[in-house]
C-alpha positions in Angstrom: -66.8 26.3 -6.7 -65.1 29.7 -6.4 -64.9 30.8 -2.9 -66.7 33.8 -3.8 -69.0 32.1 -4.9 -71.0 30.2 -2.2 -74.2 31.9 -1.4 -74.5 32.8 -4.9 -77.9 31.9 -6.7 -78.0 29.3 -9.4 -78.6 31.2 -12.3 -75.7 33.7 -11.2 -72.7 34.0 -13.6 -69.1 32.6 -12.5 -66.1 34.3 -12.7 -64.3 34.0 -15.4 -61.1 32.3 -14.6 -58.7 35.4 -16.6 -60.1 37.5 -13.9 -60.3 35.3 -10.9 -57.1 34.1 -11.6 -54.9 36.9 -13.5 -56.5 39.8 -10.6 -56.1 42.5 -13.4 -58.8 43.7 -16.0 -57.2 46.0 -18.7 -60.1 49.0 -19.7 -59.1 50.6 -23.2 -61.7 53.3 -24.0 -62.2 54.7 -27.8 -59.6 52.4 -29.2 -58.9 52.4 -33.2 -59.8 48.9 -34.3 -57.0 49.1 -36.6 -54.1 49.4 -33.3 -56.5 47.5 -30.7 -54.6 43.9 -32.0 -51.1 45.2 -31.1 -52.5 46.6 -28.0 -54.4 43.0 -26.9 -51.1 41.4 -28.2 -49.0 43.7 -25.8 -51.4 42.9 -22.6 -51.5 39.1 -23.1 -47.9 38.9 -24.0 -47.3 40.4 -20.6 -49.3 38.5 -18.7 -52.7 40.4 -18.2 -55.8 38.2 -19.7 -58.6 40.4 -19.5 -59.3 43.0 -21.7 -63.0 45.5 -21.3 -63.0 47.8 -24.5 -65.6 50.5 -23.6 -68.6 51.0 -25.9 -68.6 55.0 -25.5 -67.6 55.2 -29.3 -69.0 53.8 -32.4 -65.9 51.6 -33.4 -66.4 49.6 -29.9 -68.0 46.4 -31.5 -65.4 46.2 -34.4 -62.9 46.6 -31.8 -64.5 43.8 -29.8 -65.0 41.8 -32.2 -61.6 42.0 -33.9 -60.3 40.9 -30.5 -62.6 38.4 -30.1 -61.5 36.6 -33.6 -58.1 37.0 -32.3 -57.4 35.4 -28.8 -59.3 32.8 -27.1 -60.4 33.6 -24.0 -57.8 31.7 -21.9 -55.2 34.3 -24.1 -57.3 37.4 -23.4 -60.7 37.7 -22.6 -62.6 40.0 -24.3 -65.4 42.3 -22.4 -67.5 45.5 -22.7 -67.3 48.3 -21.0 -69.5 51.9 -20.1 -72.8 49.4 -21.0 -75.3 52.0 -20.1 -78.8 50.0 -21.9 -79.9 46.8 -23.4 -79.0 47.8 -27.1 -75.0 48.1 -26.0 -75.0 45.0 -24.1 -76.7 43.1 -27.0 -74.6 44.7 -29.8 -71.5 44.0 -27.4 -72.5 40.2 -26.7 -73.1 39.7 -30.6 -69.4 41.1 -31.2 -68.0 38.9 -28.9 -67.7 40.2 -25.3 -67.8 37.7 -22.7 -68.4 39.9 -20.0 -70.0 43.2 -19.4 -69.3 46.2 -17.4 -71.1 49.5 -16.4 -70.3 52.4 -14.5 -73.6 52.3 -13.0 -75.9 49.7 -11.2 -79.3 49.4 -13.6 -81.2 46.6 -12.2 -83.2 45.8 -14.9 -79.5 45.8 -16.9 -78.1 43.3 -14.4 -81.2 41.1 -15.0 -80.6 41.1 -18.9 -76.8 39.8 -18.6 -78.1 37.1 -16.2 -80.6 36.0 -18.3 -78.6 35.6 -21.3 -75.9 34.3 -19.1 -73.0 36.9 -19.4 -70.6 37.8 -16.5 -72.2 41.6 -15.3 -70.1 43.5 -13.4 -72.4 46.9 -12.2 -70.8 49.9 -10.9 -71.7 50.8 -7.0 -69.9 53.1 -4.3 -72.0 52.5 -1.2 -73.1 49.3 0.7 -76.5 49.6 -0.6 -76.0 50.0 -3.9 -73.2 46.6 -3.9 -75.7 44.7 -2.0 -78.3 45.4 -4.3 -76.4 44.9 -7.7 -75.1 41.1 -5.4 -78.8 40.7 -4.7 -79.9 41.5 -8.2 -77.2 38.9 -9.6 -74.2 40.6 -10.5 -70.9 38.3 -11.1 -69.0 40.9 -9.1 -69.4 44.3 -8.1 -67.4 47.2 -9.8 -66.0 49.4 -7.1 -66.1 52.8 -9.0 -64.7 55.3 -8.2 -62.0 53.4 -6.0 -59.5 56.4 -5.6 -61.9 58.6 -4.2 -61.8 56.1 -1.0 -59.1 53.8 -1.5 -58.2 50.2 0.1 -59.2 50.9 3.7 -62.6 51.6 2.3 -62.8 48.1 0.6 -61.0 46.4 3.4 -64.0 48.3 5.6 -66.4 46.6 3.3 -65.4 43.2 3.1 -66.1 42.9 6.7 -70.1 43.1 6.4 -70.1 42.0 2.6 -67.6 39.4 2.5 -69.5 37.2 0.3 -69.4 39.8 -2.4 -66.3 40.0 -5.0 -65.1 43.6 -5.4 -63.2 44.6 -8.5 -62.0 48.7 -7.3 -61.6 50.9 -10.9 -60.8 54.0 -11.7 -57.6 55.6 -10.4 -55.6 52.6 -10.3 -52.2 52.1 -10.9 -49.8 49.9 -10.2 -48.6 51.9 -6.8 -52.0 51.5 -5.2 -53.1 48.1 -7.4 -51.5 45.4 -4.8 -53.0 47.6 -1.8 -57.0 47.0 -3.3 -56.0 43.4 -3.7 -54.3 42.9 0.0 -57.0 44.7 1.3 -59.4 41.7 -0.2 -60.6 43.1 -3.7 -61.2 40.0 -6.3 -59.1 42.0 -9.1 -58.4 45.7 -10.3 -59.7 47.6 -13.1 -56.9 49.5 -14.7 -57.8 52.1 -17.4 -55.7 55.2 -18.3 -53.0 54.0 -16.1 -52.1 51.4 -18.2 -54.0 51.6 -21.7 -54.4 55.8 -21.8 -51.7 56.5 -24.2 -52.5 53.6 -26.6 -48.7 52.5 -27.8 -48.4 49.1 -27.2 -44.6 49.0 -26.4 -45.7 51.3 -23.0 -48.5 49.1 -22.8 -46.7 46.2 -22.7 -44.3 47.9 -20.3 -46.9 48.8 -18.1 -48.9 45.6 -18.0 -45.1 43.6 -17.1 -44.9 46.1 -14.1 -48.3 45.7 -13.0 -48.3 41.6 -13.3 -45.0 41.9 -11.4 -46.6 43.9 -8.4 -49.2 41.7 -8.3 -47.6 38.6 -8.8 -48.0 37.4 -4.8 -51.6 38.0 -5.3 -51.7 36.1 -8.9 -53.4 32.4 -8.6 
């Protein structure tokens, strides 16, 4: 059992191993399904295996799911991200996402993924809100927005809430990236850092630099 893992409930989600293991979750928002392959092929060619395409456009579930036919999930996991209601998360699962992320912690939200057994990762700033979205069943709690307190904050966390996996997004890069993870964060959330400008051969630049920053940190 995952470490992070050992007070959790029965019916609570694991990990998934691309994220436990590779520490970095790529976040492409209002991607073109027609250049999102040669952008997943840039990430997993470098070395990142995680992938969350946001679902604040209407070509989010082709996207998904053209990823999803694509790569296994070993190669690159494909997840949804910006899941703000039941009707996202469901169109998103039936695409293909096998994992789901909001910027927000809705209970009732976390409860759906759990139930249909999907790794949920809820957005919360303060202890309350993490403990609650832990409490309520999340996976693992997005940190969000994690460059308006930066690692000491985390670090400051995990000392009451060490039980509960932290992934710190927005405002990541790779200068600040290996500080989150020394300071005890289960992976980083990398948006318009490393996916903003949508050319894969920067991309793929990007995501090299990144894995190589992190790689003390990479299990």
């Amino acid at each position: 059992m995952n470490s992070y893992q050992t007070d959790a409930p029965a019916n609570r989600s694991s990990i998934p191993s691309s994220i436990a293991q590779g520490r970095v979750i790529a976040i492409g928002r209002h991607l073109d399904p027609a250049s999102v392959l040669a952008i997943g092929e840039a990430l997993a060619a470098s070395g990142i295996h995680a992938f969350e395409v946001t679902m604040n456009s209407a070509s989010a579930p082709e996207a998904i799911g053209a990823l999803a036919a694509r790569f296994g999930p070993d190669e690159l996991l494909v997840g949804a991200g910006t899941v703000l209601d039941e009707a996202q998360a469901q169109a998103a699962v039936d695409a293909g996402a096998g994992f789901l992320v909001m910027p927000h912690l809705d209970e009732r939200l976390v409860e759906w993924a759990v139930r249909h057994e999907v790794p949920v990762f809820p957005g919360a700033f303060t202890p309350t809100e993490i403990l609650a979205a832990w409490r309520g069943g999340a996976t693992a709690v997005k940190l969000f927005p994690a460059s308006a307190v930066g690692p000491t904050f985390l670090r400051e966390l995990r000392g009451p809430l060490p039980q509960i996996p932290l992934i710190p997004t927005g405002g990541v890069t790779v200068e600040n990236a290996p500080a989150f993870l020394a300071a005890g964060a289960l992976a980083v959330g990398m948006g318009s850092w490393l996916t903003g400008g949508g050319d894969p051969a920067v991309i793929r630049e990007r995501a090299a630099a990144v894995v190589t920053a992190l790689a003390a940190y990479r299990k």
